[in-house]
PDBQT receptor file of N, H, CA, C and O in Angstrom, charges set to zero:
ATOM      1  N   UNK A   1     152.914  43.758   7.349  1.00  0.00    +0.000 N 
ATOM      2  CA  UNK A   1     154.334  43.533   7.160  1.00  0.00    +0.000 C 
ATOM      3  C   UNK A   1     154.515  42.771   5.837  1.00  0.00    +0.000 C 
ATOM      4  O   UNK A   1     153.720  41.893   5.502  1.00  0.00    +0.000 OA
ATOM      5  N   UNK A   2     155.637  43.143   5.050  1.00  0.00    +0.000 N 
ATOM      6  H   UNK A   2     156.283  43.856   5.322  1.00  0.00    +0.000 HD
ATOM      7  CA  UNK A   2     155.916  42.561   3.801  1.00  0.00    +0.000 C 
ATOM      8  C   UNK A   2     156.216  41.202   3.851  1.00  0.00    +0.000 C 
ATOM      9  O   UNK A   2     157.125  41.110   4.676  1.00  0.00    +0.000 OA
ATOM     10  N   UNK A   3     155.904  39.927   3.350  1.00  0.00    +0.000 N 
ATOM     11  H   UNK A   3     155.165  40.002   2.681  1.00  0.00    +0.000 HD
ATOM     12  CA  UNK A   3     156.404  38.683   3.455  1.00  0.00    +0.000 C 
ATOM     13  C   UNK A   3     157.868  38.437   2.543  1.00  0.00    +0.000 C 
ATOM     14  O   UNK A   3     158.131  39.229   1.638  1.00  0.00    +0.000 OA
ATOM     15  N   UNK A   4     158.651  37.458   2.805  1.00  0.00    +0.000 N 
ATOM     16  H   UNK A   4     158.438  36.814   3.540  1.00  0.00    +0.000 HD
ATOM     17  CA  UNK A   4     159.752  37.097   1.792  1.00  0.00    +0.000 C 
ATOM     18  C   UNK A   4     159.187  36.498   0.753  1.00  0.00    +0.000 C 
ATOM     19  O   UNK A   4     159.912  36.517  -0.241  1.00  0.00    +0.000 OA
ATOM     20  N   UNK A   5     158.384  36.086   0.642  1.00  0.00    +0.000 N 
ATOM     21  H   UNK A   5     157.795  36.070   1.450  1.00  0.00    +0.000 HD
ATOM     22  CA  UNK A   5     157.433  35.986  -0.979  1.00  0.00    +0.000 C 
ATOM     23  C   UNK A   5     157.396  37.466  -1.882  1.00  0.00    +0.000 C 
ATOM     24  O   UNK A   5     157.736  37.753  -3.030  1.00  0.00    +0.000 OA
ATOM     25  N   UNK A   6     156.851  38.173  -0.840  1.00  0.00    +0.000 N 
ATOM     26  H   UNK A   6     156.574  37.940   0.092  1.00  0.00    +0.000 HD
ATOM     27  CA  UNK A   6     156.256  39.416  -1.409  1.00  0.00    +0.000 C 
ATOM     28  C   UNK A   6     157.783  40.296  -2.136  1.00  0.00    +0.000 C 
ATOM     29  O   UNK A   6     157.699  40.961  -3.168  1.00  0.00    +0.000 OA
ATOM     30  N   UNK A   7     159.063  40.121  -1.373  1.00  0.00    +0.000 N 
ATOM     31  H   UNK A   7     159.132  39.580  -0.534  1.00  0.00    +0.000 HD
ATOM     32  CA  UNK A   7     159.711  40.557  -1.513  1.00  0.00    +0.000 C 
ATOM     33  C   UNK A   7     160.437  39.997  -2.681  1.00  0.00    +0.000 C 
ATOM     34  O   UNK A   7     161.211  40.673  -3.359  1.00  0.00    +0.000 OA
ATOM     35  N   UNK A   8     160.181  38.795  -2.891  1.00  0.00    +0.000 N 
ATOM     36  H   UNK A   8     159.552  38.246  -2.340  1.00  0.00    +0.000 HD
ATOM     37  CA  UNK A   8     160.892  38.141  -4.153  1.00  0.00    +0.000 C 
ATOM     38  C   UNK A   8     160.185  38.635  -5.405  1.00  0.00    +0.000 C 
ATOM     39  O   UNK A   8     160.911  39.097  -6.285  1.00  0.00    +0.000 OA
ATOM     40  N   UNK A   9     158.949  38.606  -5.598  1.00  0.00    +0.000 N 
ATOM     41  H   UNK A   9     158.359  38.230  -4.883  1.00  0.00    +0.000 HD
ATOM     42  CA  UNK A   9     158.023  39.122  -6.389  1.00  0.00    +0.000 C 
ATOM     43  C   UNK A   9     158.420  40.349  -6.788  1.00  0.00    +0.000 C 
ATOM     44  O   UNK A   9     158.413  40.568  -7.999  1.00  0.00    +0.000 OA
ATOM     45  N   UNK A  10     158.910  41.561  -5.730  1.00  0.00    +0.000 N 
ATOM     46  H   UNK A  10     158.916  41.383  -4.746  1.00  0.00    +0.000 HD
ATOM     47  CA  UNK A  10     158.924  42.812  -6.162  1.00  0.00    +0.000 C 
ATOM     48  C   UNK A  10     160.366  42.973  -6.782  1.00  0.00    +0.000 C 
ATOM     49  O   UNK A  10     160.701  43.955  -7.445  1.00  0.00    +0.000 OA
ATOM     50  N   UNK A  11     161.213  41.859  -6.480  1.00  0.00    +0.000 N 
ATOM     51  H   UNK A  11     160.941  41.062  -5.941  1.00  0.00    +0.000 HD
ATOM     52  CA  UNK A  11     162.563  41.544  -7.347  1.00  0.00    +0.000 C 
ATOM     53  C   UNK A  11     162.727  41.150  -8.602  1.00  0.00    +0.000 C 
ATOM     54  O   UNK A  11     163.727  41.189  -9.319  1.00  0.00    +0.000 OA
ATOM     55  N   UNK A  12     161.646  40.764  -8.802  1.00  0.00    +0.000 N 
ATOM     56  H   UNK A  12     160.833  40.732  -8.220  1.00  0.00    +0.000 HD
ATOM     57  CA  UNK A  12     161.438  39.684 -10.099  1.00  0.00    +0.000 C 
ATOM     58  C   UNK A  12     160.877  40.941 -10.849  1.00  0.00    +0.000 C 
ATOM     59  O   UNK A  12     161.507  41.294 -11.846  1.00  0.00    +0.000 OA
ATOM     60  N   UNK A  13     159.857  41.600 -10.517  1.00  0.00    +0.000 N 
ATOM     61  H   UNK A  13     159.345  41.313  -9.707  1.00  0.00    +0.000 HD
ATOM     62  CA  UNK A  13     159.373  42.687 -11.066  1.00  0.00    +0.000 C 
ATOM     63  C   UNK A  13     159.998  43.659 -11.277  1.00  0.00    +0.000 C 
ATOM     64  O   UNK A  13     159.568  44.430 -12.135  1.00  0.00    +0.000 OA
ATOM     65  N   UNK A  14     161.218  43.968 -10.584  1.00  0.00    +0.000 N 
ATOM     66  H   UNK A  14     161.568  43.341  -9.887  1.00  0.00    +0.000 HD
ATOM     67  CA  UNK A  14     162.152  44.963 -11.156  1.00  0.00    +0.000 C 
ATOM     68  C   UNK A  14     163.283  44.600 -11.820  1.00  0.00    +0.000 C 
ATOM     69  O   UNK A  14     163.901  45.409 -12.513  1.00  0.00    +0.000 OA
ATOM     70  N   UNK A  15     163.747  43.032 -11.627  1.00  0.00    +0.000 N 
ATOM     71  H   UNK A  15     163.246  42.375 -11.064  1.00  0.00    +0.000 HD
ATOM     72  CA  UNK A  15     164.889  42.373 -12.491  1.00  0.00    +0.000 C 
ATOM     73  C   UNK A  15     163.907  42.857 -14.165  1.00  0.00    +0.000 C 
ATOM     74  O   UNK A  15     164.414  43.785 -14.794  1.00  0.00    +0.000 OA
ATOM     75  N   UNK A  16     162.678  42.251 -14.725  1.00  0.00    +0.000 N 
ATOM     76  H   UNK A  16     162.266  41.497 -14.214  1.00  0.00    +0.000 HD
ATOM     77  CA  UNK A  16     162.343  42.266 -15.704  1.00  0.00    +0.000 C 
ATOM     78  C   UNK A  16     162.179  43.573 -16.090  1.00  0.00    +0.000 C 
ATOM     79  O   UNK A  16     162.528  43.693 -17.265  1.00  0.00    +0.000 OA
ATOM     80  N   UNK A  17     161.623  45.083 -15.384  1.00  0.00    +0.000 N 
ATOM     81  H   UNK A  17     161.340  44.986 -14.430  1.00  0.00    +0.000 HD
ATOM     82  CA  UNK A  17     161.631  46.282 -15.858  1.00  0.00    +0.000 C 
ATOM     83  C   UNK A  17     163.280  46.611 -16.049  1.00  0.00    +0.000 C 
ATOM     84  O   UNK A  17     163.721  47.594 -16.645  1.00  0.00    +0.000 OA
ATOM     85  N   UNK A  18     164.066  45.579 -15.416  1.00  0.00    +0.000 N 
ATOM     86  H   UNK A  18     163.708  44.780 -14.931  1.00  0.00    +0.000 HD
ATOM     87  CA  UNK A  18     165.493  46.527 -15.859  1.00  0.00    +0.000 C 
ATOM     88  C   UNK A  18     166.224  45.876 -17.240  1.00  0.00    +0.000 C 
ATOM     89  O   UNK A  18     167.216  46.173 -17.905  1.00  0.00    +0.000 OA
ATOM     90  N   UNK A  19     165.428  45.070 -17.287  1.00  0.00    +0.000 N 
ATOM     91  H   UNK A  19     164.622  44.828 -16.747  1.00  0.00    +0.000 HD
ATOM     92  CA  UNK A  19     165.911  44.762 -18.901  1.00  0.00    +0.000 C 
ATOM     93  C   UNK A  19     165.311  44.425 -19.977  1.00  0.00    +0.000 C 
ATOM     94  O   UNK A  19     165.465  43.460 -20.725  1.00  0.00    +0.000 OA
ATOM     95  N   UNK A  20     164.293  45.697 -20.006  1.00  0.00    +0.000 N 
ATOM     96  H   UNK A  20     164.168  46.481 -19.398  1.00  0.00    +0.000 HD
ATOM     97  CA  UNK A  20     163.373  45.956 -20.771  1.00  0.00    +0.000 C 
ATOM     98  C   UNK A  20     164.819  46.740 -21.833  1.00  0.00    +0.000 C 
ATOM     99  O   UNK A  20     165.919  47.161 -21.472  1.00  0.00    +0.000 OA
ATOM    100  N   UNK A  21     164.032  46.652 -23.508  1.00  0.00    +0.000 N 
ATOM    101  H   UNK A  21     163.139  46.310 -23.801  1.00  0.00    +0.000 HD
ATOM    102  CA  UNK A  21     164.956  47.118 -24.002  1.00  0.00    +0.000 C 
ATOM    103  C   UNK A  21     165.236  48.755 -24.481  1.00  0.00    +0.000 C 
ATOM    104  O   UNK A  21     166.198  49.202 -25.106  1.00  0.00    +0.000 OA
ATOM    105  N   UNK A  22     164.110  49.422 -23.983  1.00  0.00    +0.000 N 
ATOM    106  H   UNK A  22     163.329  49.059 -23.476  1.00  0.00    +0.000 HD
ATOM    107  CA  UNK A  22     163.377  50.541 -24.351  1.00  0.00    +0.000 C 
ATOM    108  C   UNK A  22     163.825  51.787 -23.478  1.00  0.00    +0.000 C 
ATOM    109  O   UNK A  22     163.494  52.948 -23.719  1.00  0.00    +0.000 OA
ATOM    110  N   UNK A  23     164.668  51.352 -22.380  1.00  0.00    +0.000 N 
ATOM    111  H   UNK A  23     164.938  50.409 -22.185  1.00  0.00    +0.000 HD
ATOM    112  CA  UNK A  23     165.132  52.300 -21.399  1.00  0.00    +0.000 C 
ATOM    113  C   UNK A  23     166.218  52.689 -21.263  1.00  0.00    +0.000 C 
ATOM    114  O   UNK A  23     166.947  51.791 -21.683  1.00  0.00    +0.000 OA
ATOM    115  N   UNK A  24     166.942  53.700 -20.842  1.00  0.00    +0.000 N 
ATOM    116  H   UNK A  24     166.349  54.430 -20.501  1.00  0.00    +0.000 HD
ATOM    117  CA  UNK A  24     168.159  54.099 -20.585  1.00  0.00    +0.000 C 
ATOM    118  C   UNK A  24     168.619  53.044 -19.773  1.00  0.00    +0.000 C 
ATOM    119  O   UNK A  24     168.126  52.074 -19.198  1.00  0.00    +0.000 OA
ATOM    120  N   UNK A  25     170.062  53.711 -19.960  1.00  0.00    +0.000 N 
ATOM    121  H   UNK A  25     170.463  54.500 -20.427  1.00  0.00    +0.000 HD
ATOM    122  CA  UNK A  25     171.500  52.977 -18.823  1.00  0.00    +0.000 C 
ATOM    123  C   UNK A  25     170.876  52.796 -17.704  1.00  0.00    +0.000 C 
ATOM    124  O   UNK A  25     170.275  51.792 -17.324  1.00  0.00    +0.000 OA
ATOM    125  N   UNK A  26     171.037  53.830 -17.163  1.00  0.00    +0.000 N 
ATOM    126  H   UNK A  26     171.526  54.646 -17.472  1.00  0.00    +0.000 HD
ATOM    127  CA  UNK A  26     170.581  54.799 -15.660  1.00  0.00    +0.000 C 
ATOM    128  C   UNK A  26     169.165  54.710 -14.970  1.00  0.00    +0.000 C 
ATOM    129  O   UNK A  26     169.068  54.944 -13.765  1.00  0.00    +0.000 OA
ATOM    130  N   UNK A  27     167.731  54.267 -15.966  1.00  0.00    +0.000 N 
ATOM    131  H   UNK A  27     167.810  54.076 -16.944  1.00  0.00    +0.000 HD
ATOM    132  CA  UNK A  27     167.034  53.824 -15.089  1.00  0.00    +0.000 C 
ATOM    133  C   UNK A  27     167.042  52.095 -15.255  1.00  0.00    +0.000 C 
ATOM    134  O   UNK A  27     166.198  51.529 -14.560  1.00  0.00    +0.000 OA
ATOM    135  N   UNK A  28     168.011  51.119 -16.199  1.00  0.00    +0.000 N 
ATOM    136  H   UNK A  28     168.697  51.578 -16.763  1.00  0.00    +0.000 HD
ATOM    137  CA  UNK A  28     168.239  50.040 -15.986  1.00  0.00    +0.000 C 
ATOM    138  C   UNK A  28     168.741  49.431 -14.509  1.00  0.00    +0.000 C 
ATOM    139  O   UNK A  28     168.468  48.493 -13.760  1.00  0.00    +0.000 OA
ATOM    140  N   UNK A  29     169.707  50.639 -14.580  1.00  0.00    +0.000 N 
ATOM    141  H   UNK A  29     169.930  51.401 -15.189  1.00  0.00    +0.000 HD
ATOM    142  CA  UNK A  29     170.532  49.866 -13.097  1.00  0.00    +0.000 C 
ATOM    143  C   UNK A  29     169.754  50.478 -12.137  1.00  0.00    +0.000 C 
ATOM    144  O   UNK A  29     169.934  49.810 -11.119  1.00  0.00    +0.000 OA
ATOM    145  N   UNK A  30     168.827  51.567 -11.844  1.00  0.00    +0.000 N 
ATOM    146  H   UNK A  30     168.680  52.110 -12.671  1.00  0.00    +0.000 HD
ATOM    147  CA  UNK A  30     168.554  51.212 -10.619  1.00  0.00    +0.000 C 
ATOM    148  C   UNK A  30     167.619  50.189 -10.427  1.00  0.00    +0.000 C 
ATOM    149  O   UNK A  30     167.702  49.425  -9.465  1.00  0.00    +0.000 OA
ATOM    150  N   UNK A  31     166.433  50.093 -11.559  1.00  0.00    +0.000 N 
ATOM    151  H   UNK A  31     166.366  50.713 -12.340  1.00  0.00    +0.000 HD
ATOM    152  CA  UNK A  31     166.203  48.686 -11.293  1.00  0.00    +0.000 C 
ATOM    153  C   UNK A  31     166.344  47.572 -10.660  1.00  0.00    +0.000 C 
ATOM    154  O   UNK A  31     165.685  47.003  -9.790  1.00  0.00    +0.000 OA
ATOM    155  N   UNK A  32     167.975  47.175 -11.620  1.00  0.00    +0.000 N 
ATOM    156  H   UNK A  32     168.510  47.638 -12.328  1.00  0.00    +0.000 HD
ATOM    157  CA  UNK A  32     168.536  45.893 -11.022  1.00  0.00    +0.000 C 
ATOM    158  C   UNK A  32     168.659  46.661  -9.190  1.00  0.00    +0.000 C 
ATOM    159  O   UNK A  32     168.127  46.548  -8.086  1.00  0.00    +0.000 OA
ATOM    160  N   UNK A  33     169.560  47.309  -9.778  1.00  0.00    +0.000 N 
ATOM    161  H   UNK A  33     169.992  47.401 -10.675  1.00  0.00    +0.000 HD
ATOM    162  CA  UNK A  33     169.954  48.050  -7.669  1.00  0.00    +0.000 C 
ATOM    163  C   UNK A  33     168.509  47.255  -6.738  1.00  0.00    +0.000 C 
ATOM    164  O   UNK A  33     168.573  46.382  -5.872  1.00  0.00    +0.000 OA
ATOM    165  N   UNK A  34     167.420  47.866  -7.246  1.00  0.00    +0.000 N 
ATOM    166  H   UNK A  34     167.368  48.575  -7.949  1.00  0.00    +0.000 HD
ATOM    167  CA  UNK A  34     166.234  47.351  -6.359  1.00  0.00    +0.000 C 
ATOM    168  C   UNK A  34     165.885  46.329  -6.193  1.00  0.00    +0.000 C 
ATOM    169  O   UNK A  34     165.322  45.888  -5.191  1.00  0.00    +0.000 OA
ATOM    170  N   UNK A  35     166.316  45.503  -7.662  1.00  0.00    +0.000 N 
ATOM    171  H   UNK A  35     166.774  45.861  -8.476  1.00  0.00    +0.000 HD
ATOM    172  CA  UNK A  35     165.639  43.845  -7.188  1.00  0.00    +0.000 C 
ATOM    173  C   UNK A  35     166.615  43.773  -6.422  1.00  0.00    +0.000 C 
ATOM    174  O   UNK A  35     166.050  43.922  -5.338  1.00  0.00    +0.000 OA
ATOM    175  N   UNK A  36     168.026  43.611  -6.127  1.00  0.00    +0.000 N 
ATOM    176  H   UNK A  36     168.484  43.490  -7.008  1.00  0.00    +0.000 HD
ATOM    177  CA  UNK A  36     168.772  43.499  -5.940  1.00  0.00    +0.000 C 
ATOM    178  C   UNK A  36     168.616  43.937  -4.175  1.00  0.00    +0.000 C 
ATOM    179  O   UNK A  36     169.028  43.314  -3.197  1.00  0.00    +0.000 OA
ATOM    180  N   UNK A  37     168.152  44.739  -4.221  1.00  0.00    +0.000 N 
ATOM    181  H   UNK A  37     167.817  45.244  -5.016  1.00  0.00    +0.000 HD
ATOM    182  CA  UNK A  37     168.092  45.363  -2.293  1.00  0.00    +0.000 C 
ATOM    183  C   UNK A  37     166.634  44.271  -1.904  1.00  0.00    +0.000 C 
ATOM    184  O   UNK A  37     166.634  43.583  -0.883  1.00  0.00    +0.000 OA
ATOM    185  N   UNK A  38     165.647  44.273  -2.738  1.00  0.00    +0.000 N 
ATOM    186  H   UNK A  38     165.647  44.831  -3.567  1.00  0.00    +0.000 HD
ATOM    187  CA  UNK A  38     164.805  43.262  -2.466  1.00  0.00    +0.000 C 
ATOM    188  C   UNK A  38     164.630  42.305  -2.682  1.00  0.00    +0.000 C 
ATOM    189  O   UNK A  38     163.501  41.823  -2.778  1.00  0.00    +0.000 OA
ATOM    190  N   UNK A  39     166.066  41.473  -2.889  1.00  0.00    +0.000 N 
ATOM    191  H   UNK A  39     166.983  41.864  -2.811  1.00  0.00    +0.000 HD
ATOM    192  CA  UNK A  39     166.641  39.945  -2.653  1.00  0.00    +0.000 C 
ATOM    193  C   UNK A  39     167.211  40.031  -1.412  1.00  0.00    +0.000 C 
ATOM    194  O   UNK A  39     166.919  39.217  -0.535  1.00  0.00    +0.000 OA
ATOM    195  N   UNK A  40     167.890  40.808  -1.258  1.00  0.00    +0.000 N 
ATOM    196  H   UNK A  40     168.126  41.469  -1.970  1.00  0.00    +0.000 HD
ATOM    197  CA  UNK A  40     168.152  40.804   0.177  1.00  0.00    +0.000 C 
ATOM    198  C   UNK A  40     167.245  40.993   1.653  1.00  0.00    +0.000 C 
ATOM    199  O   UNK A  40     167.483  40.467   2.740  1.00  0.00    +0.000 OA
ATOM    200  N   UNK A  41     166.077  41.975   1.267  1.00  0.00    +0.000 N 
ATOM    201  H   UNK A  41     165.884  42.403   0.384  1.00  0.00    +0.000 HD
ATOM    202  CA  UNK A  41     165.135  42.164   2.410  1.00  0.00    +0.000 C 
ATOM    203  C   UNK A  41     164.523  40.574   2.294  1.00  0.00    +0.000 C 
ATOM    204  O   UNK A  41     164.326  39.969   3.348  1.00  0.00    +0.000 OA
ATOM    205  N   UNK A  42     164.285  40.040   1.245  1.00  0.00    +0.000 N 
ATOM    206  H   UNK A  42     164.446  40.532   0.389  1.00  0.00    +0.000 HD
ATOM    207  CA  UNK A  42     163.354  38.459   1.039  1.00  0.00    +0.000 C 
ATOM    208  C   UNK A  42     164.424  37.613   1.914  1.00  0.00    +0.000 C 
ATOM    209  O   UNK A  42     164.074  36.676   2.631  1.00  0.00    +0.000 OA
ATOM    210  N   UNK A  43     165.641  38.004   1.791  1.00  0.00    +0.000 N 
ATOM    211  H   UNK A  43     165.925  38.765   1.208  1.00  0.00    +0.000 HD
ATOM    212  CA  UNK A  43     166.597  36.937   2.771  1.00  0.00    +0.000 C 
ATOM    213  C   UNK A  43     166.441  37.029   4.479  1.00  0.00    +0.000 C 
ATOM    214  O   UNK A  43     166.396  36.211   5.397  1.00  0.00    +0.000 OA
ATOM    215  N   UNK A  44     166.377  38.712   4.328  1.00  0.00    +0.000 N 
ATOM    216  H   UNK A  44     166.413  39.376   3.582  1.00  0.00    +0.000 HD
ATOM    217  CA  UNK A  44     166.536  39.081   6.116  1.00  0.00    +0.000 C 
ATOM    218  C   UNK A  44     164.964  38.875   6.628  1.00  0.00    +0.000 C 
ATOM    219  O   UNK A  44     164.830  38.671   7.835  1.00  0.00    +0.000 OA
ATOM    220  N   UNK A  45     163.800  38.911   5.830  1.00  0.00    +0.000 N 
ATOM    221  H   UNK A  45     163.908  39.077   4.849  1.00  0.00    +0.000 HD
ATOM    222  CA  UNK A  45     162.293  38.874   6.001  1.00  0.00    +0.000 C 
ATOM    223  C   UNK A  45     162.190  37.164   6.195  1.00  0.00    +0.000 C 
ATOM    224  O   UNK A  45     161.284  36.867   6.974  1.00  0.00    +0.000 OA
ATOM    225  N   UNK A  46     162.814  36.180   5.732  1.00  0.00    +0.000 N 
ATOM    226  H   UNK A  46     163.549  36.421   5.099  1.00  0.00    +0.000 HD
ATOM    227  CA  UNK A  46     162.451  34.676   5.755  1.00  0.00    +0.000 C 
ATOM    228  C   UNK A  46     163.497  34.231   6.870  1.00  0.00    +0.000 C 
ATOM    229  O   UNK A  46     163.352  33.071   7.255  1.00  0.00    +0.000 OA
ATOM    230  N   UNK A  47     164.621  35.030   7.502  1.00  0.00    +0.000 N 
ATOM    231  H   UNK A  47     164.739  35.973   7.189  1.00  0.00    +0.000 HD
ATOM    232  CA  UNK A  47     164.917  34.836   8.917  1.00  0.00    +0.000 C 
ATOM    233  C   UNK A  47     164.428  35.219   9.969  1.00  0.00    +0.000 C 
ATOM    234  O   UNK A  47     164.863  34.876  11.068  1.00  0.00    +0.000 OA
ATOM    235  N   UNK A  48     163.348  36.068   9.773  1.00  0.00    +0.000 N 
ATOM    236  H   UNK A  48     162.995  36.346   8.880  1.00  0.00    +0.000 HD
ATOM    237  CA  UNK A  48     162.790  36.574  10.552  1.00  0.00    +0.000 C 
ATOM    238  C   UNK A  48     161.657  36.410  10.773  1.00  0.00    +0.000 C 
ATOM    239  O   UNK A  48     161.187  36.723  11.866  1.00  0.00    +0.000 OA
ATOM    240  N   UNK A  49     160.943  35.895   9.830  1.00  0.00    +0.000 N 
ATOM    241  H   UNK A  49     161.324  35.641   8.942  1.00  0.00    +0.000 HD
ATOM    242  CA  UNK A  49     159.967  34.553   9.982  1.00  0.00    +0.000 C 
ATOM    243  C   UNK A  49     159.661  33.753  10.484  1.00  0.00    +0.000 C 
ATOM    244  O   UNK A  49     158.568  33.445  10.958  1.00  0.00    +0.000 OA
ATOM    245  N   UNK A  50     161.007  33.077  10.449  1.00  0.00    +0.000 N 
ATOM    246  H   UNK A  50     161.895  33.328  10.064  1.00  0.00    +0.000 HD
ATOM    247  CA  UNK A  50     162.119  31.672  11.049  1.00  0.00    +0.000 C 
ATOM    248  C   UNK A  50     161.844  31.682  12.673  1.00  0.00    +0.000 C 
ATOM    249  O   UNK A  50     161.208  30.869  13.343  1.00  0.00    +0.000 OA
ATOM    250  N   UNK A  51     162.490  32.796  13.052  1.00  0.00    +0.000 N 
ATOM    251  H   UNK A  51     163.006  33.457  12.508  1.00  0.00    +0.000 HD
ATOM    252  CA  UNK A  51     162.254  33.454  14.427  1.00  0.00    +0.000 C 
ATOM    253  C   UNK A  51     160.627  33.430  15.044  1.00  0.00    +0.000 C 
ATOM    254  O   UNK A  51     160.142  32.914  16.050  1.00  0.00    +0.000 OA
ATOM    255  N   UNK A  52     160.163  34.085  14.151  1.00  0.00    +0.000 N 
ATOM    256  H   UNK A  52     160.557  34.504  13.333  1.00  0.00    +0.000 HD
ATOM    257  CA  UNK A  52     159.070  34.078  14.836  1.00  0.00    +0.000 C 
ATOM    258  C   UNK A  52     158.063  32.941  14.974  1.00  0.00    +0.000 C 
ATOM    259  O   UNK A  52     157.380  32.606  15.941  1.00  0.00    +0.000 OA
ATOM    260  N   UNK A  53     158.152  32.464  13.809  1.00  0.00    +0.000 N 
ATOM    261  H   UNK A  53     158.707  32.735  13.023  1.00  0.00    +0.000 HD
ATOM    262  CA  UNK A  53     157.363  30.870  13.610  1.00  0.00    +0.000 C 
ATOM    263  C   UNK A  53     157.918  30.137  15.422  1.00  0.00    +0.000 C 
ATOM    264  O   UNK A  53     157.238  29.785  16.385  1.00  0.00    +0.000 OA
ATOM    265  N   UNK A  54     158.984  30.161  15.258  1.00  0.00    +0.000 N 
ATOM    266  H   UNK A  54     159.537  30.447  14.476  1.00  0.00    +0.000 HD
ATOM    267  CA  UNK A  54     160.137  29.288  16.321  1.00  0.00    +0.000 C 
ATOM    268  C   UNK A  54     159.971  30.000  17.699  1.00  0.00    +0.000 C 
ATOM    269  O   UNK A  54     160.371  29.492  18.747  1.00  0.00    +0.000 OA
ATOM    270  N   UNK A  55     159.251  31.408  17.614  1.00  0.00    +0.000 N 
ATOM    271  H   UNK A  55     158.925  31.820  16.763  1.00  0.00    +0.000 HD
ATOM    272  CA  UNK A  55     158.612  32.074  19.215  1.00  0.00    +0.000 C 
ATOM    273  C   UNK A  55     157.216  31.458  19.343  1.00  0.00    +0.000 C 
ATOM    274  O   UNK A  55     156.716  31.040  20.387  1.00  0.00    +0.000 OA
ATOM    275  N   UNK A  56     156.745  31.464  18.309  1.00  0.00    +0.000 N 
ATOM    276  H   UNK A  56     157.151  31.803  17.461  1.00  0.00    +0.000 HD
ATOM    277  CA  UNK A  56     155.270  31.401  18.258  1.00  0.00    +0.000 C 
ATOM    278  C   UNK A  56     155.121  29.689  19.395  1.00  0.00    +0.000 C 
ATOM    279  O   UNK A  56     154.584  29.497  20.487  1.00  0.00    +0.000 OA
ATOM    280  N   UNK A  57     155.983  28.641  18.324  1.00  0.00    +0.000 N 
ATOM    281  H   UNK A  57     156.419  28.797  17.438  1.00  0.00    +0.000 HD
ATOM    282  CA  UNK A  57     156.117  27.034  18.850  1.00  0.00    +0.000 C 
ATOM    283  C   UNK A  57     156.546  26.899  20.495  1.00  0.00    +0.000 C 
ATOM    284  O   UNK A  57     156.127  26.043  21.273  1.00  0.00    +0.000 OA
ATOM    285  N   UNK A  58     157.453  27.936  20.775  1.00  0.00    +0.000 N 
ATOM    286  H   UNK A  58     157.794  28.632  20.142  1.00  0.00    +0.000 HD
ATOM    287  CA  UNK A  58     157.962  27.789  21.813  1.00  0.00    +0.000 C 
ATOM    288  C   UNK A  58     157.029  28.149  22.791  1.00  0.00    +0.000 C 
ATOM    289  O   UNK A  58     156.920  27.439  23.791  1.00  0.00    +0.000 OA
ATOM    290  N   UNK A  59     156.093  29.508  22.598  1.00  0.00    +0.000 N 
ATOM    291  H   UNK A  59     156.182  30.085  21.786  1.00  0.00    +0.000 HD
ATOM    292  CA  UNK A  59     155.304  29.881  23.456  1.00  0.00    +0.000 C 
ATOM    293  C   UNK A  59     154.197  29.150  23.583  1.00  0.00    +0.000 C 
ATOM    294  O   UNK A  59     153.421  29.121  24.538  1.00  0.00    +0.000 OA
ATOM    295  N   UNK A  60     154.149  28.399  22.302  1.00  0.00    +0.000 N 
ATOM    296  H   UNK A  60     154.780  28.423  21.526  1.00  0.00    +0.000 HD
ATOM    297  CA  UNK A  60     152.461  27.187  22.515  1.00  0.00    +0.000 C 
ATOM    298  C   UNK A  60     152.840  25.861  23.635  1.00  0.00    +0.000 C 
ATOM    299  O   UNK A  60     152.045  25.499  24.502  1.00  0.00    +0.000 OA
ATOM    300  N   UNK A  61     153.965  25.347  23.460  1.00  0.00    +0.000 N 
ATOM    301  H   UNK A  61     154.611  25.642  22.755  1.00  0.00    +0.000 HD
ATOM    302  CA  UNK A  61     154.699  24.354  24.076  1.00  0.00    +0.000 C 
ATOM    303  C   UNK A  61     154.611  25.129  25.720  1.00  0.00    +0.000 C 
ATOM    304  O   UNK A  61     153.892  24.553  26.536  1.00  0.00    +0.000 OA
ATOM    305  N   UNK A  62     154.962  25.746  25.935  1.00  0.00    +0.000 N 
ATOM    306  H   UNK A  62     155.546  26.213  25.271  1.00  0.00    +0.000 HD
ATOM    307  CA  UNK A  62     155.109  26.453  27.299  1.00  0.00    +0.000 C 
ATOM    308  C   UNK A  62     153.462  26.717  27.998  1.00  0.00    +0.000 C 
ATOM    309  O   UNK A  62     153.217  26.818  29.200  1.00  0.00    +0.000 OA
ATOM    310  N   UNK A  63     152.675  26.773  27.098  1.00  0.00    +0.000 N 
ATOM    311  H   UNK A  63     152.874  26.691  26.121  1.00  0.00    +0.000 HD
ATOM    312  CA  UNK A  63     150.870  26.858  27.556  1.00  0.00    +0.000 C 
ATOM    313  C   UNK A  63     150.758  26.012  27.868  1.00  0.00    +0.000 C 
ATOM    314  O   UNK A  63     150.529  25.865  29.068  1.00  0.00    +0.000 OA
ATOM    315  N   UNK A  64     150.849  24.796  26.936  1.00  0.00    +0.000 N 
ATOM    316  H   UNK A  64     151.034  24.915  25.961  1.00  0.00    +0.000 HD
ATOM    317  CA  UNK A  64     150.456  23.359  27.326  1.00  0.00    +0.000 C 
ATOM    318  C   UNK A  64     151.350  22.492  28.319  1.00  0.00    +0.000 C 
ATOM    319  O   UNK A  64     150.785  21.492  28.763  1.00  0.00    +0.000 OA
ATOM    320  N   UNK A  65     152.670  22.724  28.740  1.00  0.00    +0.000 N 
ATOM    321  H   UNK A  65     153.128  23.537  28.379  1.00  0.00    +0.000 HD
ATOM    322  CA  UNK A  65     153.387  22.546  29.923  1.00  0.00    +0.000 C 
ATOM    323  C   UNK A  65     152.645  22.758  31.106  1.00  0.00    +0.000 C 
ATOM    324  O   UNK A  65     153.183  22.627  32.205  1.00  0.00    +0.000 OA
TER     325      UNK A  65
């Protein structure tokens, strides 16, 4: 599974290919478009993290009960 690290990384990596100066309009923006969709998966991937870290605690707490 992709981490919200991993996902920021692949944002950062397409923010900088989209403004490279060497490329068209059209493959600039989808670029951005992508970092841009993978700022958002890094948002919904580090709540969901959140979650699970917070199942993981709950279910250790409940062993040792």
């Amino acid at each position: 599974m992709v981490t919200s690290d991993q996902c920021r990384t692949y944002s950062n990596e397409h923010k900088v290919l989209g403004i490279a100066a060497d490329i068209s309009i059209q493959r600039a923006t989808a670029h951005m478009g992508i970092s841009r969709s993978w700022t958002l998966l890094a948002s919904e991937m580090k709540r969901l993290e959140a979650v699970i870290d917070e199942e993981v605690t709950t279910a250790q707490q409940n062993d040792f009960a």
